[in-house]
mmCIF entry with sequence, helices, sheets and N, C-alpha, C, O atoms, coordinates in Angstrom:
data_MODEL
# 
_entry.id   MODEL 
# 
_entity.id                         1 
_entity.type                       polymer 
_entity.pdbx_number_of_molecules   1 
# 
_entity_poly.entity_id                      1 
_entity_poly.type                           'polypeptide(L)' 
_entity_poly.nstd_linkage                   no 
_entity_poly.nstd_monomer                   no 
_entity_poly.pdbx_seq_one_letter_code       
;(UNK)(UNK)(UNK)(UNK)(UNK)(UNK)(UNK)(UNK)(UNK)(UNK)(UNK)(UNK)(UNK)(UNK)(UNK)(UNK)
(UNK)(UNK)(UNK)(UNK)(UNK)(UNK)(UNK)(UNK)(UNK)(UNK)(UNK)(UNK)(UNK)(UNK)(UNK)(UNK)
(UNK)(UNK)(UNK)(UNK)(UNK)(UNK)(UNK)(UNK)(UNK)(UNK)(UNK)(UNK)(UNK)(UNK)(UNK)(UNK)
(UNK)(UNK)(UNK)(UNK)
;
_entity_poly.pdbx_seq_one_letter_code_can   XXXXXXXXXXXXXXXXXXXXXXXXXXXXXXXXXXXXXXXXXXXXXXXXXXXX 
_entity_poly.pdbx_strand_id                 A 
# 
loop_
_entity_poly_seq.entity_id 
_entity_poly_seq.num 
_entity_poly_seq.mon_id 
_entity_poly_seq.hetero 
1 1  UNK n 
1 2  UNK n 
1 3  UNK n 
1 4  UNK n 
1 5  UNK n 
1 6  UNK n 
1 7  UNK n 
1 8  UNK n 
1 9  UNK n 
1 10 UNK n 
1 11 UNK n 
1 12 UNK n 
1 13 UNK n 
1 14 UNK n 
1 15 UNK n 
1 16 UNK n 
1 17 UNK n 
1 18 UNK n 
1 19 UNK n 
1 20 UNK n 
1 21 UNK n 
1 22 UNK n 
1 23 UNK n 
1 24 UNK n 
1 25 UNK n 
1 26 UNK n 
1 27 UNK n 
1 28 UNK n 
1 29 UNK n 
1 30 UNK n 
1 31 UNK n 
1 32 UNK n 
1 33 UNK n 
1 34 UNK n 
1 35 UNK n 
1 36 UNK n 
1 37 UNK n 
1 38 UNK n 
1 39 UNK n 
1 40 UNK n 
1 41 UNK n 
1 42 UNK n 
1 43 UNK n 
1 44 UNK n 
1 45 UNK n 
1 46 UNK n 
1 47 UNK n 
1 48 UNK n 
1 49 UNK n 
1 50 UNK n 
1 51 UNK n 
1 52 UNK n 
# 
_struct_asym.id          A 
_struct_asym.entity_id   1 
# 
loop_
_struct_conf.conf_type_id 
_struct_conf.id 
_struct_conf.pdbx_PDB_helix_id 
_struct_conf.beg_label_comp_id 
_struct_conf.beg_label_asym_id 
_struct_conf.beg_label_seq_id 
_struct_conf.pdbx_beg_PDB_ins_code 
_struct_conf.end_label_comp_id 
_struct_conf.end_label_asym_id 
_struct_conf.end_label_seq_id 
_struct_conf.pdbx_end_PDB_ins_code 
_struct_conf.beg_auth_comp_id 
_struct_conf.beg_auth_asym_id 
_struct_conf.beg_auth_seq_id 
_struct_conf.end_auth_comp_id 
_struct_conf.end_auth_asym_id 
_struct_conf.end_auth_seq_id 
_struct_conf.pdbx_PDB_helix_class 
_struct_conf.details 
_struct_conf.pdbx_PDB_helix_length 
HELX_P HELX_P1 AA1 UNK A 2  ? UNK A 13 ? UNK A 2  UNK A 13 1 ? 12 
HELX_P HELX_P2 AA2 UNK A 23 ? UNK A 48 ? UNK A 23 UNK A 48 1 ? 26 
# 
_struct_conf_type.id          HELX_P 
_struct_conf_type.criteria    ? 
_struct_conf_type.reference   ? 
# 
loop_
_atom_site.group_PDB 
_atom_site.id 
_atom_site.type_symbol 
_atom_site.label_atom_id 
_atom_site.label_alt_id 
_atom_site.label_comp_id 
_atom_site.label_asym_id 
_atom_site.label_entity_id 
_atom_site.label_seq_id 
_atom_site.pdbx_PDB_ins_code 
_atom_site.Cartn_x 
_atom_site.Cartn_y 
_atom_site.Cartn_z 
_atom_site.occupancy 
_atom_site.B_iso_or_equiv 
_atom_site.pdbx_formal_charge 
_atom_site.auth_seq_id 
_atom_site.auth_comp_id 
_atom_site.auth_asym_id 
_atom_site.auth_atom_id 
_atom_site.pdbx_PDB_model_num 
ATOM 1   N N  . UNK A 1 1  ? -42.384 94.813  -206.227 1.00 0.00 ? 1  UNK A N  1 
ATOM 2   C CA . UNK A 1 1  ? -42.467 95.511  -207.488 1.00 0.00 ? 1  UNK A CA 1 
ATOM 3   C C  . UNK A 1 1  ? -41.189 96.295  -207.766 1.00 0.00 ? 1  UNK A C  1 
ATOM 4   O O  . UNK A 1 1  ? -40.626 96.151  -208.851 1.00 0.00 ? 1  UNK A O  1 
ATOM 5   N N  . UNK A 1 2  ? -40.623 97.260  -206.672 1.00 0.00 ? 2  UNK A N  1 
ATOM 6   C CA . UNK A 1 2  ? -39.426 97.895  -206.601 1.00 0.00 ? 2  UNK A CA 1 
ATOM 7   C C  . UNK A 1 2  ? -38.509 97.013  -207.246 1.00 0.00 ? 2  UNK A C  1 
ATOM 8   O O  . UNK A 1 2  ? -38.111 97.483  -208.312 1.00 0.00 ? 2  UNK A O  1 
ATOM 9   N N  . UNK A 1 3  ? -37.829 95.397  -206.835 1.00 0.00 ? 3  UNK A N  1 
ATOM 10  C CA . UNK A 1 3  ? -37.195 94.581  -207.205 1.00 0.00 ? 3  UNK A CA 1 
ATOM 11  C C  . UNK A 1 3  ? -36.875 94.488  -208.411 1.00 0.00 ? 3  UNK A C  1 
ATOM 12  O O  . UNK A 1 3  ? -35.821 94.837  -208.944 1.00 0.00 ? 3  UNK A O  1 
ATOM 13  N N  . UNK A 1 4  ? -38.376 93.701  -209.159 1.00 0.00 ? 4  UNK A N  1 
ATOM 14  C CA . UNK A 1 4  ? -38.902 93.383  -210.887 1.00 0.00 ? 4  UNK A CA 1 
ATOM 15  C C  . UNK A 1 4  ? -38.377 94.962  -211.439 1.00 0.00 ? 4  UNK A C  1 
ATOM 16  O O  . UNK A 1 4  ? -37.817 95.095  -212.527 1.00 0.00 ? 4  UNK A O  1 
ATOM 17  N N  . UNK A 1 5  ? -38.598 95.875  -210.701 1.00 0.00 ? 5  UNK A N  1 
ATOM 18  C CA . UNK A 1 5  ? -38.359 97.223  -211.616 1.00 0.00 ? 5  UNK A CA 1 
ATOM 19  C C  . UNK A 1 5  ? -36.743 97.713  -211.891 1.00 0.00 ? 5  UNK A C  1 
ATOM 20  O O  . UNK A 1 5  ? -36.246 98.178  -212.916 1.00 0.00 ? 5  UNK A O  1 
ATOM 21  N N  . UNK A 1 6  ? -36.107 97.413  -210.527 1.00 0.00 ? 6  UNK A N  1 
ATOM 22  C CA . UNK A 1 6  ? -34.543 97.605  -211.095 1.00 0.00 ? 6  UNK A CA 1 
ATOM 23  C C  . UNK A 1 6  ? -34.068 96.212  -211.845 1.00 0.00 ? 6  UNK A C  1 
ATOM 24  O O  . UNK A 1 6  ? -33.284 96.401  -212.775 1.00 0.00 ? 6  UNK A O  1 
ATOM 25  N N  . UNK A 1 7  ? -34.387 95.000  -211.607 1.00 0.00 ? 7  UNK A N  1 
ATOM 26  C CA . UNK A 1 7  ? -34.121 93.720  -212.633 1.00 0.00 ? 7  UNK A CA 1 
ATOM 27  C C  . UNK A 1 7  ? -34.263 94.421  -214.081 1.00 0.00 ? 7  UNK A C  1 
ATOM 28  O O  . UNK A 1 7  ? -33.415 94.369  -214.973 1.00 0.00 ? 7  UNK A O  1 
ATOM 29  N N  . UNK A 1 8  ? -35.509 95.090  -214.135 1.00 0.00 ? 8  UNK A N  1 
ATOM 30  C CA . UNK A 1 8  ? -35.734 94.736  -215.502 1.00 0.00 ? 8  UNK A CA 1 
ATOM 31  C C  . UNK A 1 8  ? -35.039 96.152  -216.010 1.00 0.00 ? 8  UNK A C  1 
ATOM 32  O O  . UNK A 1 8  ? -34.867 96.086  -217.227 1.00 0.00 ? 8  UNK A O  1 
ATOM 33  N N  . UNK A 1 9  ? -34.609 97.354  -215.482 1.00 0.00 ? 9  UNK A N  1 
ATOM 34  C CA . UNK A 1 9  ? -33.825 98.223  -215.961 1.00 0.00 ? 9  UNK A CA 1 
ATOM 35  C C  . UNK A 1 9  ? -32.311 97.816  -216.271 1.00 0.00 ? 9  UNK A C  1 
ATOM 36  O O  . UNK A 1 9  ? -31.648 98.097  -217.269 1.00 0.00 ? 9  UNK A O  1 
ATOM 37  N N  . UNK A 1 10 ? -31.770 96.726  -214.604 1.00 0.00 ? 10 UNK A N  1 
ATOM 38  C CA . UNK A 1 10 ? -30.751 96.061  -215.389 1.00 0.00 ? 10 UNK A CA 1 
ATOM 39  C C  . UNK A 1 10 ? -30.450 95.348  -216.634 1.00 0.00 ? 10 UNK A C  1 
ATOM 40  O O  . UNK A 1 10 ? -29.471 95.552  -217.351 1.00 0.00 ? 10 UNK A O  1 
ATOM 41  N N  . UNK A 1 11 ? -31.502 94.384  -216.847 1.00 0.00 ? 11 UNK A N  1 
ATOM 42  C CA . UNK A 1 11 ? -31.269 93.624  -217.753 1.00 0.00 ? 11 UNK A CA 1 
ATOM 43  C C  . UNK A 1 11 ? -31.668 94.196  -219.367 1.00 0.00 ? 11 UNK A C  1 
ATOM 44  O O  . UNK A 1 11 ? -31.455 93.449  -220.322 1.00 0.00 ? 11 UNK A O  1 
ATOM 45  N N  . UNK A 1 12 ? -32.248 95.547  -219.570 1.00 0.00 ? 12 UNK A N  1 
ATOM 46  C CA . UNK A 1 12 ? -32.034 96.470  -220.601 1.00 0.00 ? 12 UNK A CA 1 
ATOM 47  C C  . UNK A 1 12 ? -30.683 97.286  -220.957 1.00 0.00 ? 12 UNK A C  1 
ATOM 48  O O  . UNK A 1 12 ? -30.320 97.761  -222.033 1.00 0.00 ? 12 UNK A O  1 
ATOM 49  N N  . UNK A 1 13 ? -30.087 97.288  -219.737 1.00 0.00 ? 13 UNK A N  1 
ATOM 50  C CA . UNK A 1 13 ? -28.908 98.155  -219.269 1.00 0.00 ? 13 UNK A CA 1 
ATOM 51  C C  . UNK A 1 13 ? -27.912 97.052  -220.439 1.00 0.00 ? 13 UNK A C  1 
ATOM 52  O O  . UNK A 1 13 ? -27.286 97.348  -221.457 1.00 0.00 ? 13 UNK A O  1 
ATOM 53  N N  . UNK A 1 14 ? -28.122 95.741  -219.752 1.00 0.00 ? 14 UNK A N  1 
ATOM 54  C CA . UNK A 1 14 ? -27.089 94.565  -220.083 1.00 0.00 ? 14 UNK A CA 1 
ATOM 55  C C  . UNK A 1 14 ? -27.361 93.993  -221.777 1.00 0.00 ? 14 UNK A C  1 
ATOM 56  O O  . UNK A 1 14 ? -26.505 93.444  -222.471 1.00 0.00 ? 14 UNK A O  1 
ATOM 57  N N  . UNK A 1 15 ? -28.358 94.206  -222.062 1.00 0.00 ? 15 UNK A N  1 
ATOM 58  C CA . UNK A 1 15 ? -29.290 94.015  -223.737 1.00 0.00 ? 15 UNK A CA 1 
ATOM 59  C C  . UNK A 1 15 ? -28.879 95.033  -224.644 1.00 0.00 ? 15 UNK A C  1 
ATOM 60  O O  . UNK A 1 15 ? -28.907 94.869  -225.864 1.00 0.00 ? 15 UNK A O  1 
ATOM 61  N N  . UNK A 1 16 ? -28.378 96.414  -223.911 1.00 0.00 ? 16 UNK A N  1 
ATOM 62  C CA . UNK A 1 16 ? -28.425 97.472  -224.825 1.00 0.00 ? 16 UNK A CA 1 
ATOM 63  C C  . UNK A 1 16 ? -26.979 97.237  -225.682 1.00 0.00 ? 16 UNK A C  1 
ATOM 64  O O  . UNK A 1 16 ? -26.152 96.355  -225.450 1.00 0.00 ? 16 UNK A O  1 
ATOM 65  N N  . UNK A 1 17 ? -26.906 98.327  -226.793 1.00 0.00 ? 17 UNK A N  1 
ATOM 66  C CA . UNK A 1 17 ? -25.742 98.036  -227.522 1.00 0.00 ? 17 UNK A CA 1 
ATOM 67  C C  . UNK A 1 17 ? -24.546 99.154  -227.357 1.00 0.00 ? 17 UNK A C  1 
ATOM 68  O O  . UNK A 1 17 ? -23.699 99.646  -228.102 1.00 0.00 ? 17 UNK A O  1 
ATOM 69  N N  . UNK A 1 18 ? -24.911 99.281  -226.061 1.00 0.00 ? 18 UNK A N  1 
ATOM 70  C CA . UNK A 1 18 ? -23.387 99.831  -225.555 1.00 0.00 ? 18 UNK A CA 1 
ATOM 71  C C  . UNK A 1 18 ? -22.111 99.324  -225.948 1.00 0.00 ? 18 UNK A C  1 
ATOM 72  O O  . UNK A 1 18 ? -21.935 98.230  -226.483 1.00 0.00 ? 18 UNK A O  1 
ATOM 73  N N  . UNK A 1 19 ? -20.952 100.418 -225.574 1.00 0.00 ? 19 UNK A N  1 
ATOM 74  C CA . UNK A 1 19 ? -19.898 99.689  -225.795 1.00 0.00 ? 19 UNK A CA 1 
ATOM 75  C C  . UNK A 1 19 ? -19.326 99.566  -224.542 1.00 0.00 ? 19 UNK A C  1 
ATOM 76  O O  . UNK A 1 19 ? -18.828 98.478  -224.253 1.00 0.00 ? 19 UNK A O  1 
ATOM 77  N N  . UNK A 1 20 ? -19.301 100.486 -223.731 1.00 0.00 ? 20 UNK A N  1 
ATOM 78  C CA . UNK A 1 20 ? -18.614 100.277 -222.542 1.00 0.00 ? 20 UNK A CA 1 
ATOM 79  C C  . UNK A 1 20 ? -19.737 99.737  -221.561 1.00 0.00 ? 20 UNK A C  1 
ATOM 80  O O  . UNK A 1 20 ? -20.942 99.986  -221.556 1.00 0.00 ? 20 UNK A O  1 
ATOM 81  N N  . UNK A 1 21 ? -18.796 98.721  -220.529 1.00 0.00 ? 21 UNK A N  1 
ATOM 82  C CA . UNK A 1 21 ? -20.248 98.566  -219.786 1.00 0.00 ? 21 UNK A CA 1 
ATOM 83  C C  . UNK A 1 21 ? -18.928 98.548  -218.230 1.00 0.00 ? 21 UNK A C  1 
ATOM 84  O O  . UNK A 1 21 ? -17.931 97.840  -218.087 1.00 0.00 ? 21 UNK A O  1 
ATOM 85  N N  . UNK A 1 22 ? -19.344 99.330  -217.568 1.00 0.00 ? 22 UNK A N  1 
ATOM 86  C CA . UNK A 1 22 ? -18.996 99.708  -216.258 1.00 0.00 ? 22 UNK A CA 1 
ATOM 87  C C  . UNK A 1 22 ? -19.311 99.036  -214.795 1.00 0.00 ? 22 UNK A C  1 
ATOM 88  O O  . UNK A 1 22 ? -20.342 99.470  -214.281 1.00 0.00 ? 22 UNK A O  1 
ATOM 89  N N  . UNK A 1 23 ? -18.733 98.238  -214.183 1.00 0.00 ? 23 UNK A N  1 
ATOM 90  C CA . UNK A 1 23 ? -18.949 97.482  -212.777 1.00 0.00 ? 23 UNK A CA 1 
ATOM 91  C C  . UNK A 1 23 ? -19.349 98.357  -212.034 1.00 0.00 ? 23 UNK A C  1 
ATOM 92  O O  . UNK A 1 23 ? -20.423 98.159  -211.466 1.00 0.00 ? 23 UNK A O  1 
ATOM 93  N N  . UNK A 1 24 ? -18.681 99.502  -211.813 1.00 0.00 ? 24 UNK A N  1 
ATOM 94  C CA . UNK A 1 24 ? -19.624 100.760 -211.362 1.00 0.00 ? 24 UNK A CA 1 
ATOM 95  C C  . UNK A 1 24 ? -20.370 101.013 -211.398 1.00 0.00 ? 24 UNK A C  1 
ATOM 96  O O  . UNK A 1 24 ? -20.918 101.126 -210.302 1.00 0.00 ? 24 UNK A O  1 
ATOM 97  N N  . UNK A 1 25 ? -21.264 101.403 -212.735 1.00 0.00 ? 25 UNK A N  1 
ATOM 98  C CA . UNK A 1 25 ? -23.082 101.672 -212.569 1.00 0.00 ? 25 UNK A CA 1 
ATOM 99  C C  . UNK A 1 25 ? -23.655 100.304 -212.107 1.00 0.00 ? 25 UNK A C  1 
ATOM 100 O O  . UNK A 1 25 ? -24.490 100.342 -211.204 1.00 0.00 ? 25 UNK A O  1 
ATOM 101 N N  . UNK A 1 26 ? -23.198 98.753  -212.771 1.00 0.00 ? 26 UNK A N  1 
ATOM 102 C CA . UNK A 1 26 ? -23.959 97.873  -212.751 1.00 0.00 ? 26 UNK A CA 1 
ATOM 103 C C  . UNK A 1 26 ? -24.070 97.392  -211.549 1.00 0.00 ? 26 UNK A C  1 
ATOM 104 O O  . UNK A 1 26 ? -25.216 97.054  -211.254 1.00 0.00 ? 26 UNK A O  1 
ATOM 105 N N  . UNK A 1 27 ? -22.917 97.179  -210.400 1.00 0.00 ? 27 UNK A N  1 
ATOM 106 C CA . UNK A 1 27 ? -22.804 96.815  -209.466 1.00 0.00 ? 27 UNK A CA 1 
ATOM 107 C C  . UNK A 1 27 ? -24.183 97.237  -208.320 1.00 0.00 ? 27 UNK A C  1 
ATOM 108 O O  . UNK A 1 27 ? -25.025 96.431  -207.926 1.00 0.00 ? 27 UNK A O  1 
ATOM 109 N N  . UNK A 1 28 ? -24.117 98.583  -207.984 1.00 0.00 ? 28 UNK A N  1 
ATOM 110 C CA . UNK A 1 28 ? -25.266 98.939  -207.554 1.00 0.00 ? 28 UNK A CA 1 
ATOM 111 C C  . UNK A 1 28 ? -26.741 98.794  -207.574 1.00 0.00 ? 28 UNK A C  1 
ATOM 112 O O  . UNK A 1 28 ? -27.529 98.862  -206.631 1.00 0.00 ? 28 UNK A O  1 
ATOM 113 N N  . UNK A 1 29 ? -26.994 98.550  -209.014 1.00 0.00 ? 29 UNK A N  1 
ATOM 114 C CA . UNK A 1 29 ? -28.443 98.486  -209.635 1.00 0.00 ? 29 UNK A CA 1 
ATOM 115 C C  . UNK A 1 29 ? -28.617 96.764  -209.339 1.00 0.00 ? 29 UNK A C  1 
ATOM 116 O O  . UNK A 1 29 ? -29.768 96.328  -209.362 1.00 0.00 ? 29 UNK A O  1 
ATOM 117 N N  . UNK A 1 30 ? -27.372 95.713  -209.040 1.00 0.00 ? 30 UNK A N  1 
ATOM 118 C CA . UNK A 1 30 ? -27.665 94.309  -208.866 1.00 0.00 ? 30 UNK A CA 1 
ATOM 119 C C  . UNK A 1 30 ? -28.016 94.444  -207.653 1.00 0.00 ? 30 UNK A C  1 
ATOM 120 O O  . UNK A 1 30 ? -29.200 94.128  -207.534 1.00 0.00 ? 30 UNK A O  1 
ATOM 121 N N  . UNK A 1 31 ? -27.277 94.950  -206.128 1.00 0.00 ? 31 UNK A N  1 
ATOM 122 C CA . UNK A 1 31 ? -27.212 94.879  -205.112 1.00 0.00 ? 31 UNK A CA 1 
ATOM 123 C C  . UNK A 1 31 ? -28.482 95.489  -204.986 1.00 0.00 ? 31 UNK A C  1 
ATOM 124 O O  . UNK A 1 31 ? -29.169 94.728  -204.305 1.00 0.00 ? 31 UNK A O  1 
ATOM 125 N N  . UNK A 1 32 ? -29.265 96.701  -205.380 1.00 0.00 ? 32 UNK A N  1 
ATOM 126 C CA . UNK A 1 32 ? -30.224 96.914  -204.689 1.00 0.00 ? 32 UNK A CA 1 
ATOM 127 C C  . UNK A 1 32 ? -31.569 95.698  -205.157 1.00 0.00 ? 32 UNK A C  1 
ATOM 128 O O  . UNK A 1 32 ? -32.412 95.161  -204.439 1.00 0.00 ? 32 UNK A O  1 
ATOM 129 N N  . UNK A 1 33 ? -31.347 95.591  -206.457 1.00 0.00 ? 33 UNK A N  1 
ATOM 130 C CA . UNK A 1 33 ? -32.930 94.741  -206.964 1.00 0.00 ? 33 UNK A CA 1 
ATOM 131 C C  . UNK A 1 33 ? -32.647 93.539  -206.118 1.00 0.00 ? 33 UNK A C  1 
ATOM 132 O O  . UNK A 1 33 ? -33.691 93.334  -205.498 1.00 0.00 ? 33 UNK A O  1 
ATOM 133 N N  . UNK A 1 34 ? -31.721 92.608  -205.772 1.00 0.00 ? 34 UNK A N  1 
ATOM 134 C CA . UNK A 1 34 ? -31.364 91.570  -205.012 1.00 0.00 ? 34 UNK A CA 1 
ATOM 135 C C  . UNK A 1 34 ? -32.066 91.534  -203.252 1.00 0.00 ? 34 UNK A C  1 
ATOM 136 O O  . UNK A 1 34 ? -32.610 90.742  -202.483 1.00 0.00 ? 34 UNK A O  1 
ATOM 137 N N  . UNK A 1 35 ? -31.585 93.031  -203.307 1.00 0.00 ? 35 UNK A N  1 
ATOM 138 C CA . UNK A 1 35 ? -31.991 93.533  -201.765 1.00 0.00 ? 35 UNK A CA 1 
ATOM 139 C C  . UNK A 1 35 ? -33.586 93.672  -202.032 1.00 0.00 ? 35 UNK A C  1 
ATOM 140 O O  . UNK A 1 35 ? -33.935 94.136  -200.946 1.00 0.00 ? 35 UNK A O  1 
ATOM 141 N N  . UNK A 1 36 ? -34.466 93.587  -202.606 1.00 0.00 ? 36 UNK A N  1 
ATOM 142 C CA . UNK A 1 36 ? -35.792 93.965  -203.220 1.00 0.00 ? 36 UNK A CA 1 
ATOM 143 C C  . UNK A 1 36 ? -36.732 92.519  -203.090 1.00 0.00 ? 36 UNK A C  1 
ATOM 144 O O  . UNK A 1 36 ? -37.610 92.021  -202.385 1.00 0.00 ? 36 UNK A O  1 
ATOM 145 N N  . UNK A 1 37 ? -36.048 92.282  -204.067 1.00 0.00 ? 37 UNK A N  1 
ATOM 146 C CA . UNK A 1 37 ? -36.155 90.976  -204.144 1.00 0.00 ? 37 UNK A CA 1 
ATOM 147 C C  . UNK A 1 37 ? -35.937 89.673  -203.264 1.00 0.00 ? 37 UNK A C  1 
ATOM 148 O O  . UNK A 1 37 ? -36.567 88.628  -203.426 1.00 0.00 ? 37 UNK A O  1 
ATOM 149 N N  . UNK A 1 38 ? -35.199 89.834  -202.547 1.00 0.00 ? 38 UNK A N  1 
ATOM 150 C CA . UNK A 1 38 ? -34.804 88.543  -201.142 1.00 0.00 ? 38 UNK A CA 1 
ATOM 151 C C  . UNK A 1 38 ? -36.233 89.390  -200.387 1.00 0.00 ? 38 UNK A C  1 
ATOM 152 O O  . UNK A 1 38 ? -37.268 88.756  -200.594 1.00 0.00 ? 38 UNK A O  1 
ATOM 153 N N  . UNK A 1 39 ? -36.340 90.055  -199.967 1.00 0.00 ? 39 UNK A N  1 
ATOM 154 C CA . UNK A 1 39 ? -37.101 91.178  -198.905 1.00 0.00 ? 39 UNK A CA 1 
ATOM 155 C C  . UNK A 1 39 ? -38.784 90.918  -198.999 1.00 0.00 ? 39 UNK A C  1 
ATOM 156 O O  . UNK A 1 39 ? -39.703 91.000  -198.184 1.00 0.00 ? 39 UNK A O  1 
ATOM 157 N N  . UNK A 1 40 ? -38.670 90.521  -200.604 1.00 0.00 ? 40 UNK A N  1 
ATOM 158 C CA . UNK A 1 40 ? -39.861 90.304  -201.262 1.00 0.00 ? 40 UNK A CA 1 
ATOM 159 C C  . UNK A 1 40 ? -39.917 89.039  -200.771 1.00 0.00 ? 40 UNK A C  1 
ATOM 160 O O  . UNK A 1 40 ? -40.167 88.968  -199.568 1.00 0.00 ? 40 UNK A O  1 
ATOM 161 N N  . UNK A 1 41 ? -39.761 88.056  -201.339 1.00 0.00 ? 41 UNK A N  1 
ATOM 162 C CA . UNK A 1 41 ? -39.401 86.291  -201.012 1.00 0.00 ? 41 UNK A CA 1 
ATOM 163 C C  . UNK A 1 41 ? -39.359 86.185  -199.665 1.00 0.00 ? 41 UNK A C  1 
ATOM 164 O O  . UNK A 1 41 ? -40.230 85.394  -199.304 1.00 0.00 ? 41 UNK A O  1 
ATOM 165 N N  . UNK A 1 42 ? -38.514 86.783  -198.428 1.00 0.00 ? 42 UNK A N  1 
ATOM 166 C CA . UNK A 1 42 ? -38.631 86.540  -197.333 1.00 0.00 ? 42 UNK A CA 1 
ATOM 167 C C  . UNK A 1 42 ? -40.597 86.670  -196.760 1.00 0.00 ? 42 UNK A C  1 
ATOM 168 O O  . UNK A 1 42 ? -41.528 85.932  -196.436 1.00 0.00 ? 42 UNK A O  1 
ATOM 169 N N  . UNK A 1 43 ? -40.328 87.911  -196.921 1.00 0.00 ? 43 UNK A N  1 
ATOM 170 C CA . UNK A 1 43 ? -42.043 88.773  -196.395 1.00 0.00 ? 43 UNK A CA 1 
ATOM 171 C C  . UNK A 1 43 ? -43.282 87.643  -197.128 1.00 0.00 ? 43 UNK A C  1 
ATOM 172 O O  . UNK A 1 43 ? -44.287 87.204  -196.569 1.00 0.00 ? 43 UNK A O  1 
ATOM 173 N N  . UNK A 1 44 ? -42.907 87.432  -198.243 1.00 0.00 ? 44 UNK A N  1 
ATOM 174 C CA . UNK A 1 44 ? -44.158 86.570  -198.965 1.00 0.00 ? 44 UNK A CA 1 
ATOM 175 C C  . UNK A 1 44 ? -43.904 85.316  -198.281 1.00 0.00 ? 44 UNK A C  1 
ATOM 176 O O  . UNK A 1 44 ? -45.040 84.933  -198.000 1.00 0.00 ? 44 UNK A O  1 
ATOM 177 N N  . UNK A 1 45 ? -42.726 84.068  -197.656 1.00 0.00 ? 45 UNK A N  1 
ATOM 178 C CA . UNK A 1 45 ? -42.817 82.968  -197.071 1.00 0.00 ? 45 UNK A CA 1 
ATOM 179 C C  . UNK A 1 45 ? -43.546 83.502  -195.598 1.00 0.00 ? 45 UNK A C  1 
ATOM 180 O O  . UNK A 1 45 ? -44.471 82.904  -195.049 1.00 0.00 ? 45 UNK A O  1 
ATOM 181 N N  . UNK A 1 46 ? -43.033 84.519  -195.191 1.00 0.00 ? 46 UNK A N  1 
ATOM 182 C CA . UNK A 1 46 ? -43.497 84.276  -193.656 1.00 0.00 ? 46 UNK A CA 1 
ATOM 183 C C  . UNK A 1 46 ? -44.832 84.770  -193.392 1.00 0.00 ? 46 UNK A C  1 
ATOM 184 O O  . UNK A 1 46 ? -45.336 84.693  -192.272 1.00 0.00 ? 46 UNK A O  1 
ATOM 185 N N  . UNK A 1 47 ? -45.651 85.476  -194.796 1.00 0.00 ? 47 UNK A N  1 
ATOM 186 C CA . UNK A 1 47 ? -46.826 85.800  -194.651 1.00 0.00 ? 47 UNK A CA 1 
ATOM 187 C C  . UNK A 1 47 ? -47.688 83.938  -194.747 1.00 0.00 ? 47 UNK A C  1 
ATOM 188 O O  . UNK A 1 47 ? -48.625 83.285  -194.287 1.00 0.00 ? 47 UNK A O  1 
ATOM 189 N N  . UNK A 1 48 ? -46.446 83.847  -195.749 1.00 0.00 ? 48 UNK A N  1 
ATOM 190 C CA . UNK A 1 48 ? -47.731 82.019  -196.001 1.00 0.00 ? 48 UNK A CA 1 
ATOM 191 C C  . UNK A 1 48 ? -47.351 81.006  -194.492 1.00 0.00 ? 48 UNK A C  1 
ATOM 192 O O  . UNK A 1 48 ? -47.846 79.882  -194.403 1.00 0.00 ? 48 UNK A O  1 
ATOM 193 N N  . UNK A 1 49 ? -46.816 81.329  -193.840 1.00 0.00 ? 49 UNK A N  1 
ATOM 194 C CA . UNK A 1 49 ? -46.584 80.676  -192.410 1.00 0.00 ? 49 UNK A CA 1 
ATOM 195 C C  . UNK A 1 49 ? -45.455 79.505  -193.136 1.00 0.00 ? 49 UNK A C  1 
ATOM 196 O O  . UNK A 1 49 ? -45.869 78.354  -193.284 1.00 0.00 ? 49 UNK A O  1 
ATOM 197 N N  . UNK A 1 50 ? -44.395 79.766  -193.462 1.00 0.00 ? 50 UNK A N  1 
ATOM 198 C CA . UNK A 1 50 ? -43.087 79.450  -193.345 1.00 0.00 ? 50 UNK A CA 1 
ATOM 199 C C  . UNK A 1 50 ? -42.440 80.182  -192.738 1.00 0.00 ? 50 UNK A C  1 
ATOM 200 O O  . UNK A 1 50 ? -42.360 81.373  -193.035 1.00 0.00 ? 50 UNK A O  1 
ATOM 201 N N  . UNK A 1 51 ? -41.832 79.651  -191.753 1.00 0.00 ? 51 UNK A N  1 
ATOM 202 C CA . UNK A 1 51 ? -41.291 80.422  -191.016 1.00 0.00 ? 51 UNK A CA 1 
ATOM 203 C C  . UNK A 1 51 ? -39.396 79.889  -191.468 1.00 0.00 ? 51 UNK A C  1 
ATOM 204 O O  . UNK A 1 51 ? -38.839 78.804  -191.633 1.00 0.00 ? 51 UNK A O  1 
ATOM 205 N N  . UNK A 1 52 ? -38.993 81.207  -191.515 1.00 0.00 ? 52 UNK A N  1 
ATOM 206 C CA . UNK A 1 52 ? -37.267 81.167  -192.381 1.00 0.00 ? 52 UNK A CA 1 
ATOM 207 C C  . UNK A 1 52 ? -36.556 81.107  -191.431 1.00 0.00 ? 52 UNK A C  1 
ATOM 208 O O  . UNK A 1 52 ? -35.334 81.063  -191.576 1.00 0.00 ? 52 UNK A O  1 
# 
């Protein structure tokens, strides 16, 4: 859920009608939902007995 929740703040971040858009704020907010998200995907295969 953590994941879906910074995705979807990014991708408002990236929709909005800013003018400046900064590698600085954005950089961070990708790396963590990514980190969320793989963490998520890993834990959900090895609960279904795939083993990664």
């Amino acid at each position: 859920m953590a994941g879906l929740a910074f995705m979807s703040v990014s991708f408002m971040q990236q929709m909005s009608a800013r003018k400046e858009q900064s590698a600085a704020k954005d950089l961070p907010l990708a790396l963590t939902s990514s980190a969320f998200l793989g963490f998520g995907a890993l834990f959900v295969l090895l609960w279904s007995g795939v083993f990664v």
